[in-house]
C-alpha positions in Angstrom: -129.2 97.1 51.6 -126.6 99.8 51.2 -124.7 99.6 47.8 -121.3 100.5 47.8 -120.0 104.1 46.3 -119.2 103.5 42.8 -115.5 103.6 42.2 -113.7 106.5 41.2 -111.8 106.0 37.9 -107.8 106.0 38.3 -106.2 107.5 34.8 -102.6 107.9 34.3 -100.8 111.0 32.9 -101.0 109.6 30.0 -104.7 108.9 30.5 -104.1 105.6 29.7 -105.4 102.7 31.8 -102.1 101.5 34.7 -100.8 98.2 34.1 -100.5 96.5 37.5 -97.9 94.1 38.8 -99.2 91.1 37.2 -99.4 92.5 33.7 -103.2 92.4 33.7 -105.1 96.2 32.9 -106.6 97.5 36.1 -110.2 96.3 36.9 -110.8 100.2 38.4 -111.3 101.5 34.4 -114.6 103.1 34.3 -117.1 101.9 31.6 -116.8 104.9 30.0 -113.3 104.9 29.2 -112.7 106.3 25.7 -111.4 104.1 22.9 -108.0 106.0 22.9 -107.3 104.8 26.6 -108.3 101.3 24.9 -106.1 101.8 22.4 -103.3 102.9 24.9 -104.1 100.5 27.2 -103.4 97.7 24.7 -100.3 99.6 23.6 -99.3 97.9 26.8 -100.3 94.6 26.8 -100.1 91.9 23.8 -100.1 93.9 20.2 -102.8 91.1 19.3 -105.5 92.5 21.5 -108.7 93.6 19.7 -109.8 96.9 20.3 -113.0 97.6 21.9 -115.1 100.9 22.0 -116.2 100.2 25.8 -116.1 97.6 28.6 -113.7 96.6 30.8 -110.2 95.1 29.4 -109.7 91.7 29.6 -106.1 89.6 29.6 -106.0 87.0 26.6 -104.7 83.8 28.3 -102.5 81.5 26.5 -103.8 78.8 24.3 -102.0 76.2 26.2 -100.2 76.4 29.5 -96.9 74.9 30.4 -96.6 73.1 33.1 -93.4 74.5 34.0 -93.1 78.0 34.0 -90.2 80.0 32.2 -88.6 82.3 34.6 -89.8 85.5 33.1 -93.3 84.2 33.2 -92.9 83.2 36.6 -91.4 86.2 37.7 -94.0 88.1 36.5 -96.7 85.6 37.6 -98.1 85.0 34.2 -99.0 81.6 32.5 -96.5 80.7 30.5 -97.3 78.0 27.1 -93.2 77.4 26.6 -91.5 74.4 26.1 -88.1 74.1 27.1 -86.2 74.4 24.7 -88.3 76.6 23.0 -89.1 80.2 24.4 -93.0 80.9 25.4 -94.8 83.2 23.0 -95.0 85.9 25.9 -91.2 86.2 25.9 -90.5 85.9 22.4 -93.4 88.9 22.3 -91.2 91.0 24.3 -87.7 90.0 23.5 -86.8 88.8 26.6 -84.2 85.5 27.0 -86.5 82.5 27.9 -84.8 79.9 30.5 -86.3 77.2 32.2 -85.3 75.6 35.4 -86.9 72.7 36.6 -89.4 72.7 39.8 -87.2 72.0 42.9 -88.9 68.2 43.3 -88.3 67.7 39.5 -84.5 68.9 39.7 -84.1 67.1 43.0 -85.2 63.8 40.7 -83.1 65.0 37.8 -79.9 64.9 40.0 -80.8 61.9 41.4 -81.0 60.3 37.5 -77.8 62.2 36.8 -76.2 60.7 39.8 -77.1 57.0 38.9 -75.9 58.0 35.3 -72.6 58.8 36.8 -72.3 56.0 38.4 -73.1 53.1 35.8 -70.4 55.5 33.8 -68.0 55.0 36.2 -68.7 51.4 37.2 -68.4 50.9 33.3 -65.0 52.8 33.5 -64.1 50.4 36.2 -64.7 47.4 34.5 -62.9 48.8 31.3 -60.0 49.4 33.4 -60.4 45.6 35.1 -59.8 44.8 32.0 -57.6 46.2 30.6 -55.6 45.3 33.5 -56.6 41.5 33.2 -55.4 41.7 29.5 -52.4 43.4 30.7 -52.1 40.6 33.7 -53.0 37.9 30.8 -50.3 39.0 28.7 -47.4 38.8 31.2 -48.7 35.6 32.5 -48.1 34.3 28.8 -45.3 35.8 28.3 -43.5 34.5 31.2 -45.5 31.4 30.4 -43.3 31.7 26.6 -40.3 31.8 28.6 -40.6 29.0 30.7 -41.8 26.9 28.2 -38.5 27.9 26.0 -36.7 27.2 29.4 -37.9 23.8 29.5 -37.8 23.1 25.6 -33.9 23.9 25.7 -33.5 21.2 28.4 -34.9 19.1 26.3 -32.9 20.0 23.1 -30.2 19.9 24.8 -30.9 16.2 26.1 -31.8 15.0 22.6 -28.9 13.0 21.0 -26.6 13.1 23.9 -27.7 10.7 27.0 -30.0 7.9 25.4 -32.8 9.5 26.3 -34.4 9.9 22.7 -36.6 7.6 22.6 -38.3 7.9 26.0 -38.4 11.6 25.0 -40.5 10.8 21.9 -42.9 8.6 23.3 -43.5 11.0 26.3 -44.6 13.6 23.6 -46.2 11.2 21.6 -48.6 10.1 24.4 -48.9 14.1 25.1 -46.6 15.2 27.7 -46.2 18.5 28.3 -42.5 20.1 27.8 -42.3 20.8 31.5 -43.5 17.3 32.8 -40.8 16.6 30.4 -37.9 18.4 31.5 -38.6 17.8 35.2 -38.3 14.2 33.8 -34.8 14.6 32.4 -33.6 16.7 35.5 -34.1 14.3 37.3 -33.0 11.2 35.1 -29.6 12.9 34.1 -29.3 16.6 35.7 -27.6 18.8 32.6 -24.2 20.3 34.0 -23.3 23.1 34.0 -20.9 23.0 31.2 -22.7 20.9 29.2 -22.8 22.1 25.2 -25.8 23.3 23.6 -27.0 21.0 20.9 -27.2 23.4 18.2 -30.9 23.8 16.5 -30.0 26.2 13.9 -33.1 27.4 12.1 -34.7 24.0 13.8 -37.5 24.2 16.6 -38.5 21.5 18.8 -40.9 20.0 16.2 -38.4 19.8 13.3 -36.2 18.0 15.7 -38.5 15.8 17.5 -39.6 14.9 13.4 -36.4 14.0 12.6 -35.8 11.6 15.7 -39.1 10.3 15.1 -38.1 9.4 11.1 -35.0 7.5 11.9 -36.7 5.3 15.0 -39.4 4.2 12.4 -37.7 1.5 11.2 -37.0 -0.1 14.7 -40.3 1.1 17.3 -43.1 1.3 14.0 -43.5 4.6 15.1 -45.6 6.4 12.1 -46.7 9.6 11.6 -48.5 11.5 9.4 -46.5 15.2 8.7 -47.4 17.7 10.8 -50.2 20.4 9.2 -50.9 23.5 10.4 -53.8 23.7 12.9 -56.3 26.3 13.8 -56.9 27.3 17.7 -59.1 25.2 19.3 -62.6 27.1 20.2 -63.8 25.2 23.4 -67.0 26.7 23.4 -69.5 28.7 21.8 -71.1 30.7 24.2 -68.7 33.7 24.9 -65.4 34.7 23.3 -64.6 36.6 26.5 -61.1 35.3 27.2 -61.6 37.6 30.8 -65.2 35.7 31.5 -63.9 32.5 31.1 -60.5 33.2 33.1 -62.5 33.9 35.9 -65.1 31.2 35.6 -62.2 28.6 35.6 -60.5 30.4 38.8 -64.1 30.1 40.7 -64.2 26.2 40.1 -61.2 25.7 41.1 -60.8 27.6 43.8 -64.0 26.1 45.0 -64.8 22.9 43.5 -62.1 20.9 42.2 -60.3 20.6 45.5 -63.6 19.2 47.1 -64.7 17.2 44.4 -61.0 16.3 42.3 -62.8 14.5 39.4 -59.4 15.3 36.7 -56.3 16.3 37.0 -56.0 20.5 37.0 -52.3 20.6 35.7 -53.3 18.1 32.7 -56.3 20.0 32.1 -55.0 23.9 32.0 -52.2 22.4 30.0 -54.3 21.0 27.3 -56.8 24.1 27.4 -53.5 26.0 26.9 -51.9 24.1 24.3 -55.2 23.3 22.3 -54.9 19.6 23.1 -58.0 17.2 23.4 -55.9 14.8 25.7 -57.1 15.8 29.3 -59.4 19.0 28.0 -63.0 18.6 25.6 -65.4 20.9 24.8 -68.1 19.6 26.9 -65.6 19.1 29.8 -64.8 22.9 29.8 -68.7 23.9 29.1 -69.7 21.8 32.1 -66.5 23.4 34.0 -68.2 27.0 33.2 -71.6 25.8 34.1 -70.6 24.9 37.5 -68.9 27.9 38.2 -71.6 30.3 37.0 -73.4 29.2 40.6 -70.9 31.2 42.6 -70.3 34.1 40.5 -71.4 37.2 42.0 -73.8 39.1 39.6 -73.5 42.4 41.1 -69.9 42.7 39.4 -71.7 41.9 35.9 -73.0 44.2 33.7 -76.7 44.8 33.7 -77.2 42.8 30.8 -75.8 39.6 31.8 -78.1 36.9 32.9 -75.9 34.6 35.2 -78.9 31.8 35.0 -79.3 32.2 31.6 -75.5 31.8 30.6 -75.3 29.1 32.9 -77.7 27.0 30.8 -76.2 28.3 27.3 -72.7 26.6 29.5 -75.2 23.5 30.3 -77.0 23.1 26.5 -73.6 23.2 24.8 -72.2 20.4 27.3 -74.6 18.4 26.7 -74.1 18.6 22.5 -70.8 18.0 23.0 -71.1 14.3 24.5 -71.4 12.6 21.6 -72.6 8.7 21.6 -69.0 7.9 20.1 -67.4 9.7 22.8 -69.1 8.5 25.8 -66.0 6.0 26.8 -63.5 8.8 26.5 -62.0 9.6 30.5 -62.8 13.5 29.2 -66.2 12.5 28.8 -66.4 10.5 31.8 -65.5 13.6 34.1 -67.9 16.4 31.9 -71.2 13.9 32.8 -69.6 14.0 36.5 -69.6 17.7 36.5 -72.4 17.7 35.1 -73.9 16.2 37.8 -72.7 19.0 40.4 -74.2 21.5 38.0 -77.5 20.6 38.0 -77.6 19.6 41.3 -76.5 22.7 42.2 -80.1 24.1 39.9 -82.1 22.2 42.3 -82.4 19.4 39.1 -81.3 16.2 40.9 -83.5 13.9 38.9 -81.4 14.8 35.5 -78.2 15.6 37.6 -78.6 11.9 39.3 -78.7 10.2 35.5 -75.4 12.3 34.9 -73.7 10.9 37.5 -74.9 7.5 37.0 -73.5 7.6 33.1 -70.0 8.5 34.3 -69.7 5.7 37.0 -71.0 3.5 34.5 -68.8 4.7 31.6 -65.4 4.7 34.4 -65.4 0.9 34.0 -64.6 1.2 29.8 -63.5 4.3 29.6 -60.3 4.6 27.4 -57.0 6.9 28.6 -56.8 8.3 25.3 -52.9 9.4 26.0 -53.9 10.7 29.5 -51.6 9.1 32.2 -51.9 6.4 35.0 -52.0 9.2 37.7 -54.9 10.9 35.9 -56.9 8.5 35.8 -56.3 7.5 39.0 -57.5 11.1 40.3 -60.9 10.6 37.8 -61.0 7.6 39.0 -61.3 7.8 42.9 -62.7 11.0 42.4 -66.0 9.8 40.7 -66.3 7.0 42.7 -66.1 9.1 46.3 -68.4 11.7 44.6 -70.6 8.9 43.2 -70.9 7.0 47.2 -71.3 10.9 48.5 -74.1 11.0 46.8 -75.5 8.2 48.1 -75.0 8.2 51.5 -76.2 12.0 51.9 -79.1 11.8 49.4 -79.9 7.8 50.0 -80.4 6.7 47.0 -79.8 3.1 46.1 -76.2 1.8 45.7 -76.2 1.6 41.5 -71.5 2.0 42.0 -69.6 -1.1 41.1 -67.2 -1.9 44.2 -64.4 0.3 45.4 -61.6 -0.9 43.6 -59.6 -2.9 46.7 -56.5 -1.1 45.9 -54.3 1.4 47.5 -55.5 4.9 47.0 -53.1 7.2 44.7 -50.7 4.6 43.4 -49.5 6.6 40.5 -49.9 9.9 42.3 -47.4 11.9 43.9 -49.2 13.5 47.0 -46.5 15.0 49.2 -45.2 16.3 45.9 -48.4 18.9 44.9 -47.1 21.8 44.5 -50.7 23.7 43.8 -51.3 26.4 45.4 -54.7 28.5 46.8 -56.0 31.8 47.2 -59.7 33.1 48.6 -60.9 33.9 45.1 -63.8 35.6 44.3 -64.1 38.2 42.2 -61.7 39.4 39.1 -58.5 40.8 40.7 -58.4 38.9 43.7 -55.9 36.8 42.0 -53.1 39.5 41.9 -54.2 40.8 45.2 -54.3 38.2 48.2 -52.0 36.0 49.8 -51.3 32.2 48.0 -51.3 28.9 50.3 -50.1 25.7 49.6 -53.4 24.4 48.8 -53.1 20.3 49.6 -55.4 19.7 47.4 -54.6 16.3 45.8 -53.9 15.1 49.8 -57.3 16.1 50.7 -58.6 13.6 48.1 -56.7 11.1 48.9 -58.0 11.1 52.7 -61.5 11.8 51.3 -61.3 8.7 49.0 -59.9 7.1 52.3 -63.5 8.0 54.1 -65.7 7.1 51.4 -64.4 3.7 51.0 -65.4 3.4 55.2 -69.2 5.0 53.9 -68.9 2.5 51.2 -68.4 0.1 53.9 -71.4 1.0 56.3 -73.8 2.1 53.6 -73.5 -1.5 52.5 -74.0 -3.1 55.8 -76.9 -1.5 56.6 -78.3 -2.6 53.4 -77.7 -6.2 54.2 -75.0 -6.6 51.5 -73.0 -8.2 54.4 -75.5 -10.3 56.1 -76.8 -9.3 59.2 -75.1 -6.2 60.8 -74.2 -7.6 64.4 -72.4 -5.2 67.0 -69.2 -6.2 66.0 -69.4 -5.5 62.1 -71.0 -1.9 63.3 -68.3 -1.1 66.1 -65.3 -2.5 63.2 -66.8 0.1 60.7 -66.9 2.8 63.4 -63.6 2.3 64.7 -62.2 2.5 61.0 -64.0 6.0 61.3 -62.1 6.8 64.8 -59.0 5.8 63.4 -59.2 7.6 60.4 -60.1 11.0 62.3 -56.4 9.9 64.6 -54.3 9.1 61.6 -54.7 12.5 60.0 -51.6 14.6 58.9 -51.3 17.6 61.0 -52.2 20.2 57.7 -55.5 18.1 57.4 -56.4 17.7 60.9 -56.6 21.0 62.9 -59.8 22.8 62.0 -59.9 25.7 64.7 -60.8 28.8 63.3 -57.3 30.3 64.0 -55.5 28.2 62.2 -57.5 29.2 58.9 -58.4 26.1 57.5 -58.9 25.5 54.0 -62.7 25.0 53.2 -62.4 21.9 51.0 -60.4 20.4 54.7 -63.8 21.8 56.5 -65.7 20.1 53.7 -64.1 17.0 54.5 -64.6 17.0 58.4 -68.1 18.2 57.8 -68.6 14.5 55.9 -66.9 12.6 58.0 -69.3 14.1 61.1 -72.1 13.6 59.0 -70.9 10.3 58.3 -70.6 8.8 61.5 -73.4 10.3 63.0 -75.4 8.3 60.4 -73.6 5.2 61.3 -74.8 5.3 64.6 -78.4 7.4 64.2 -79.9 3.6 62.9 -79.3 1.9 66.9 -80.5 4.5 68.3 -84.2 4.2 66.6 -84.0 0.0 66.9 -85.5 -0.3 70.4 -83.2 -2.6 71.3 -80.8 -0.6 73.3 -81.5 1.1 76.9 -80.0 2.6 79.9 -76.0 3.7 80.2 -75.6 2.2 76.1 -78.8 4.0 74.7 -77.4 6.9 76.7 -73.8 6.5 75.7 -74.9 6.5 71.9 -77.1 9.1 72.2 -74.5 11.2 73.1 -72.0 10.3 70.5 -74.1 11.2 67.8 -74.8 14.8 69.6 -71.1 14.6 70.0 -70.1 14.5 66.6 -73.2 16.5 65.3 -71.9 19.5 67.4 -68.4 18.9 66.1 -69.9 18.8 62.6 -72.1 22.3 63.1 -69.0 24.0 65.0 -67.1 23.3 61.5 -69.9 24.5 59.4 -69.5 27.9 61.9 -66.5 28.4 61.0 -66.8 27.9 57.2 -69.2 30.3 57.3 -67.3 32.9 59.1 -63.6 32.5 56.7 -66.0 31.9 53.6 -68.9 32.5 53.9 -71.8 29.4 52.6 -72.0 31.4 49.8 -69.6 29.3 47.9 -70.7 25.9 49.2 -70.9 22.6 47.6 -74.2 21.2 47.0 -73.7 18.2 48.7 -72.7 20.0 51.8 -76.2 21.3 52.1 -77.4 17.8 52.6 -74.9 18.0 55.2 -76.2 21.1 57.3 -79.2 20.2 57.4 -78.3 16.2 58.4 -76.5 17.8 61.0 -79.5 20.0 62.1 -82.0 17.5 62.5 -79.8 15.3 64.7 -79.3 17.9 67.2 -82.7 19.1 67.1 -84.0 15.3 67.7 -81.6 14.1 70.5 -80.4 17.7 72.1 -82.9 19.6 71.7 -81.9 21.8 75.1 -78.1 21.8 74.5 -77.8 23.7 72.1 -81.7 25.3 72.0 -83.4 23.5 68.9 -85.1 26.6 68.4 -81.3 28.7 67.9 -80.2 25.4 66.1 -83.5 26.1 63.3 -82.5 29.6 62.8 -78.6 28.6 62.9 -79.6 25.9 59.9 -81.7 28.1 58.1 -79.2 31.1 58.0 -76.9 28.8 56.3 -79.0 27.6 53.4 -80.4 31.1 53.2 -76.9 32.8 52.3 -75.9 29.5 50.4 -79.3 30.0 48.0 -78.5 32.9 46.3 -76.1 30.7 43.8 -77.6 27.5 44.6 -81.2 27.1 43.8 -81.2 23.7 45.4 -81.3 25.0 48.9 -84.8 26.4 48.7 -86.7 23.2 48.7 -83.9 22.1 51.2 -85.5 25.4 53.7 -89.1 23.8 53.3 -87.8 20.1 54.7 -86.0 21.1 57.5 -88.8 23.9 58.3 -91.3 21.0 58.2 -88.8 18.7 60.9 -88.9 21.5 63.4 -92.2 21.7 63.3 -92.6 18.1 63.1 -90.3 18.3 66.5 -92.5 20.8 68.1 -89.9 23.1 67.9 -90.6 27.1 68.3 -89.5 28.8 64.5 -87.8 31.9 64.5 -89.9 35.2 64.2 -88.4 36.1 60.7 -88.1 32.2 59.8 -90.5 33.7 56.2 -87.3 36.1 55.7 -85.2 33.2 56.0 -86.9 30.7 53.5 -86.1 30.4 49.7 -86.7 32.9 47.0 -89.6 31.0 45.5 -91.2 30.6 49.2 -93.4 27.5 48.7 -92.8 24.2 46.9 -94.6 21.3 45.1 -93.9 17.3 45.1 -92.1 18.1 41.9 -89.7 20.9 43.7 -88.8 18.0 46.7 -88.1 15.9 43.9 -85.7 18.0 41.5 -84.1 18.9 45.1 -83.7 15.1 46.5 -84.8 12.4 44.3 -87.4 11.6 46.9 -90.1 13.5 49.4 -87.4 13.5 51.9 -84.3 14.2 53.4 -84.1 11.8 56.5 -82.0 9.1 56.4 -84.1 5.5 55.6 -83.5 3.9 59.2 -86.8 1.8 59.0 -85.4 -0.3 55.8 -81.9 -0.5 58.0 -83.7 -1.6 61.0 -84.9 -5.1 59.4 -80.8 -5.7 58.8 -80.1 -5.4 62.2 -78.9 -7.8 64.6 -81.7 -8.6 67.0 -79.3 -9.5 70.2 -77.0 -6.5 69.0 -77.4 -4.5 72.7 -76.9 -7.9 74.7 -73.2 -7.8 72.9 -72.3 -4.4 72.4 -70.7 -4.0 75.7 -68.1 -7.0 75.3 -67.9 -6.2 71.6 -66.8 -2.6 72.2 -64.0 -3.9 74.7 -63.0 -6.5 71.9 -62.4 -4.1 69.3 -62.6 -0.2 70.3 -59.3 -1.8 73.0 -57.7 -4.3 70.5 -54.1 -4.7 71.0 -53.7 -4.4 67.4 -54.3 -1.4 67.4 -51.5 1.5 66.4 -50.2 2.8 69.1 -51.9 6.4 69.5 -55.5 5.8 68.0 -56.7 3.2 70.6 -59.3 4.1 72.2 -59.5 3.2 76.0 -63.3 4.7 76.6 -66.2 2.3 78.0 -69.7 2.4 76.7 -70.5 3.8 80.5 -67.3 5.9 80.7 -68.3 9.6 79.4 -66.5 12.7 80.5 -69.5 14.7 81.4 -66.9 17.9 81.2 -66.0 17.0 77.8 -69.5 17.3 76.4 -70.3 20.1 78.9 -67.4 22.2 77.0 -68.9 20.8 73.5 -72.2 21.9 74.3 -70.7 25.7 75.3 -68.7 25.9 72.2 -71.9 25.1 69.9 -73.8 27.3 72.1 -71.6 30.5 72.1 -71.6 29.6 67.9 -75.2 29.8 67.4 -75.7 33.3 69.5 -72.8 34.9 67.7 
C-alpha cells in the first residue's frame, strides 16, 4: 500500500502556526515545530494553554458546555459554557459583549408563555374594570335607591298627623313594611295634593317621629317598645364578602329560578336583604339562594382560583348551620329547606335533597309569619306545595303532601298588578346591557299552582286514593287539563319561537305536556283497550309529547339548557321515552336519542344530576332496540359510567319510568267498554264555557293535523 506524501508544513510570516476559522491551531504543524511557534501559537489562543516543546496543539475544551450557545461562541462555532445572564469564560477572555438569544423553538415557546401572560394580565384588567364599573353601577343604584326611599319617607311624613292615618301607619311598620309598600298605601288611601303643607321634621327623621307617635298610642293600642339601639349590618353569610359575587349570584336565581319555582316573595326578600331585616330574608335562606345559583354560573368568567363546586358547598354547609331546631317553623326557614331541595337536586343528591323538601312541606302546616304578610305566604305557600307534587309526579315518589288547600289560588296576591320585570341574564354586565320585559312572573305561578292541583288530582287517582279510576274520573281529570291549556291568558299561552317566550312560560308548557302524557301513558299499557280507541290514545300521547319536545327546541335555541331546572330534565327525558315507545318512525327514535341526549349533555355542565339521567335514557333506547348515535360516548356525562348508588342520588330509585304496573291494579276493568260514551258525556258537556269545548270523537282524528306535528318535530330534530 502506497502511503501518502507527508505534508508540507504551512508557517506564517510570523512563523507562527495560522489560526483557522474555527479558532482551533491548524492540524498541518509539523512535529518539529519549534517551542517559539508554540509559544506564538498560544499567544493566539487561550493565555491558559501550557506550553509544550513538541507535538501537535491541541484546543482546551470548556469544562462544561451550555446548552445554548452565546452568539459570539456561535458565530465563531466554539462551545460556549455561559449562562445567560452571565457571559461564557471565552468572551469574558477576549472582552467581547456576551448575549444570548434563545433557540428559535425555545423563543417560539417563550412567546407563546409571554402571550398567555398577556392575556391573564389583561383578562385580570378586564375584570378589575368590571368591577369597578359594578361598584360604580352599585353605587348609583343606591344612590337613587336613597332618593326614592327619601321620596317615599316624605309621603309618609307628610301623612303623619294630618288624615287619621297614624295608627295604620305604625302598625304597618311595626309588622315590617317597607316605606314604599307604605307610601303606595297612602297614595292610594288619601292621594297628597298638590298644595298640601309639609309637616315640618326639623332636626327629626322618620324614626324620631314614628317614636313619638308610637309613645302617645301606648296608652290606648298597648303598643310597647323597647328604645331603639344602634345596630350593626347584618352579615348574611360567611363565605365571601364580595358584595359583586353575591350581586350576581342573586341576579342568576332570579332570573332563572324563582319565576319557575316562586317559593317567597322577591320584593319582600331584596327589601329585607337591603334593609338588614330578618322578616322575609335569613341567613340560611340567602346561603341556600347562593347555593342554587352557583349551578349556572359560568366558570370561565371566574378567576382561575375559584372553585364553583367547591363554593357551592361552602353556600350549602353554611345553610345548613343556619337552620337551627328553634327555627325550623319560621316561613324563612320553611323556604331555605325548599331551596335546598333544588340545590342538591341539582348535585345529582336527591336522597338528601328529597328529605329537604319533605321538612319544608312538613314545617308549611306550623310555620309562623313572623311579621311577613298574608300575600307572602300565600306565594311560599302554593309555591312549595306545586314544587313539592312536581316532584312527585316527575320523580314518583310516594305522595308524603298534605292536601291542596281547596282554596282559590292568590287570594291576597295582586297578579295583574306585578310590576317585575326580566332580562336574559348571564354574566356580570348583562344587567346594564340588554333589553327588560315585563317578566309575569307571579302570573306564571298562579297558572302553575292551577296545573299542579289537576297532577295533584290524577296522581291521586291512579293511586287509588279515589277508589277505582273508571273512564269518567280519568276523561274529568283530562278535560280539566284541556281546559286549562284553552283558558290561558294570551302572554302565557303563545309559545312559538317568534314570539320569544319567557323560559319559566316554556317551563310551564313543558309540565303540563309531560303531565298529560302521563295521565294517559297508564291505558295505554292496561290491555284493555283496542282498535280506533287504542289508536286514538296512542296518538294523543305522541301528540302532546311532540308538542312538549317542540317547546324544549325552542328553549334551547333562546336559552340554551344550560340554565335549566332540574326537574325539567325529568321532563326531557319523559318526553323522550314516550316518543321513542309509541313513534318510533315519526319522528326517527334514533334522531329523537341523540335530540334527548344533546339536551342533557349541554344542561350537565352546571347540573351534575343529568349524568346519571344520560345512562337511563341510553339504557331505554337500547332496551327499545333503537340505533345510538355514532358519538352517543361524546354525548354522555362527564363521569361516563354509573353505580346503583349514582341512579340513586339522581332519582331516588333505579329508574326513571313512570310506575304504570302499580296504576294498572287501580284501574277500572270495563274502562274501554265506556270510554266511548263517557268521552261524549263529558269531553261535549253543555257545561262547558263556551270556547274550550271540545267537539272531537275518540275515532275523529285529523290525520293532517298530526301529519304537520310530526313535520314540525322532524324539521326540530335535523336542525
Amino acid at each position: 500500500m502506497k502511503m501518502p506524501p507527508h505534508p508540507r508544513p504551512i508557517v506564517s510570516k510570523s512563523d507562527s502556526a495560522p489560526v483557522n476559522t474555527l479558532g482551533e491551531s491548524s492540524s498541518t504543524t509539523p512535529p518539529s515545530a519549534t517551542t517559539n511557534t508554540a509559544s506564538s501559537s498560544s499567544g493566539q489562543g487561550d493565555g491558559d494553554s501550557p506550553k509544550t516543546s513538541a507535538g501537535p496543539r491541541r484546543r482546551r475544551a470548556p469544562g462544561a458546555v451550555a446548552t445554548v450557545a452565546c452568539l459570539e461562541c456561535r458565530k465563531a462555532r466554539q462551545k460556549c459554557d455561559g449562562h445567560s445572564p452571565q457571559p461564557c469564560s471565552r468572551c469574558q477572555h477576549r472582552g467581547l459583549d456576551c448575549r444570548y438569544e434563545p433557540h428559535t423553538k425555545t423563543r417560539k415557546e417563550y412567546l407563546l408563555q409571554e402571550i398567555a401572560n398577556l392575556k391573564k394580565d389583561n383578562s385580570r384588567l378586564k375584570s378589575a374594570n368590571r368591577e369597578v364599573s359594578d361598584a360604580a353601577a352599585h353605587l348609583q343604584e343606591e344612590h337613587e335607591g336613597l332618593q326614592n326611599l327619601h321620596e317615599w319617607q316624605q309621603i309618609i311624613l307628610d301623612t303623619i298627623g294630618r288624615n287619621g292615618h297614624d295608627r295604620d301607619i305604625i302598625r304597618k311598620l311595626r309588622a315590617g313594611d317597607s316605606s314604599q309598600t307604605i307610601a303606595k298605601w297612602l297614595c292610594l288611601q288619601n292621594p297628597i295634593s298638590s298644595n298640601m303643607h309639609m309637616v315640618p321634621p326639623g332636626e327629626r327623621g322618620l324614626v324620631e317621629i314614628v317614636d313619638a307617635f308610637e309613645h302617645h298610642y301606648r296608652r290606648e293600642d298597648g303598643l310597647a317598645r323597647d328604645k331603639r339601639e344602634d345596630t350593626l349590618r347584618l352579615r348574611w353569610t360567611e363565605v365571601t364578602a364580595s358584595e359583586t359575587l353575591l350581586g350576581h349570584l342573586f341576579d342568576l336565581y332570579f332570573t332563572w329560578v324563582h319565576p319557575a319555582h316562586m317559593l317567597f316573595s322577591e320584593v319582600d326578600f331584596k327589601e329585607s336583604f337591603r334593609t338588614n331585616s330578618d322578616t322575609y330574608c335569613s341567613s340560611a335562606l340567602v346561603n341556600a339562594i347562593c347555593a342554587m345559583a352557583c349551578h349556572m354560573v359560568n366558570v370561565n368568567e371566574l378567576e382561575d382560583e375559584v372553585n364553583i363546586d367547591a363554593l357551592a358547598s361552602a353556600f350549602m354547609d353554611q345553610a345548613r348551620h343556619e337552620v337551627l331546631p328553634q327555627n325550623y317553623t319560621l316561613l324563612t326557614s320553611v323556604q331555605a329547606l325548599a331551596v335546598m331541595y333544588l340545590a342538591d337536586l341539582s348535585s345529582g343528591k336527591a336522597r338528601s335533597a328529597s328529605g329537604y323538601l319533605r321538612a319544608s312541606v312538613e314545617f308549611l302546616k306550623a310555620a309562623e309569619l313572623d311579621g311577613q304578610s298574608a300575600a307572602a305566604r300565600e306565594i311560599s305557600s302554593w309555591g312549595i306545595q306545586s314544587l313539592n307534587t312536581s316532584s312527585t309526579g316527575i320523580t314518583y315518589q310516594k305522595l308524603y303532601a298534605p292536601e291542596v288547600p281547596h282554596v282559590a289560588r292568590f287570594q291576597h296576591v295582586d297578579v295583574h298588578g306585578d310590576s317585575e320585570i326580566w332580562r336574559f341574564y348571564r354574566a356580570v354586565g348583562d344587567k346594564r346591557e340588554l333589553p327588560v320585559r315585563p317578566s309575569y312572573a307571579i302570573l306564571t305561578a298562579c297558572y302553575q299552582a292551577a296545573l299542579f292541583r289537576i297532577i295533584h288530582a290524577s296522581l291521586n287517582l291512579y293511586c287509588g286514593l279515589r277508589g277505582v279510576a273508571t273512564a269518567e274520573l280519568i276523561l274529568i281529570t283530562y278535560r280539566r287539563y284541556v281546559d286549562w291549556e284553552t283558558d290561558l291568558p294570551s302572554v302565557l299561552k303563545n309559545v312559538d319561537i317568534e314570539a320569544h317566550p319567557l323560559p319559566h312560560i316554556l317551563f310551564l308548557h313543558v309540565q303540563y305536556h309531560v303531565a298529560v302524557v302521563q295521565h294517559l301513558t297508564p291505558l295505554l299499557q292496561t290491555g284493555y283497550f283496542e282498535g280506533p280507541n287504542l289508536q286514538e290514545l296512542r296518538r294523543l300521547v305522541v301528540q302532546h309529547a311532540q308538542s312538549g319536545a317542540e317547546v324544549l327546541e325552542h328553549y334551547r335555541r333562546l336559552y340554551s339548557t344550560r340554565y335549566l331546572m332540574p326537574l325539567l330534565s325529568f321532563c326531557i327525558i319523559h318526553l323522550g321515552d314516550a316518543l321513542i315507545r309509541y313513534s318510533p318512525q315519526e319522528p326517527p327514535a334514533s334522531d329523537m336519542v341523540e335530540f334527548t341526549m344533546g339536551l342533557l349533555q349541554q344542561a350537565s355542565v352546571g347540573f351534575p344530576i343529568c349524568g346519571p339521567l344520560q345512562e337511563l335514557f341510553r339504557r331505554t333506547a337500547v332496551e327499545c332496540g333503537v340505533k345510538l348515535p355514532a358519538n352517543v360516548d361524546e354525548m354522555a356525562g362527564p363521569q361516563g359510567s354509573y353505580d346503583v348508588d349514582d341512579i340513586l342520588d339522581a332519582c331516588t330509585r333505579l329508574d326513571y319510568k313512570q310506575p304504570v304496573d302499580q296504576s294498572i291494579r287501580h284501574i277500572d276493568e270495563n274502562i274501554a267498554a265506556e270510554w266511548p260514551s263517557k268521552w261524549q258525556d263529558v269531553m261535549n258537556d253543555p257545561d262547558r264555557p263556551q270556547g274550550s269545548r271540545s267537539t272531537r270523537t275518540m275515532s275523529s282524528t285529523s290525520s293532517s293535523t298530526v301529519s304537520d306535528q310530526h313535520m314540525r318535530i322532524q324539521s326540530l330534530l335535523n336542525s
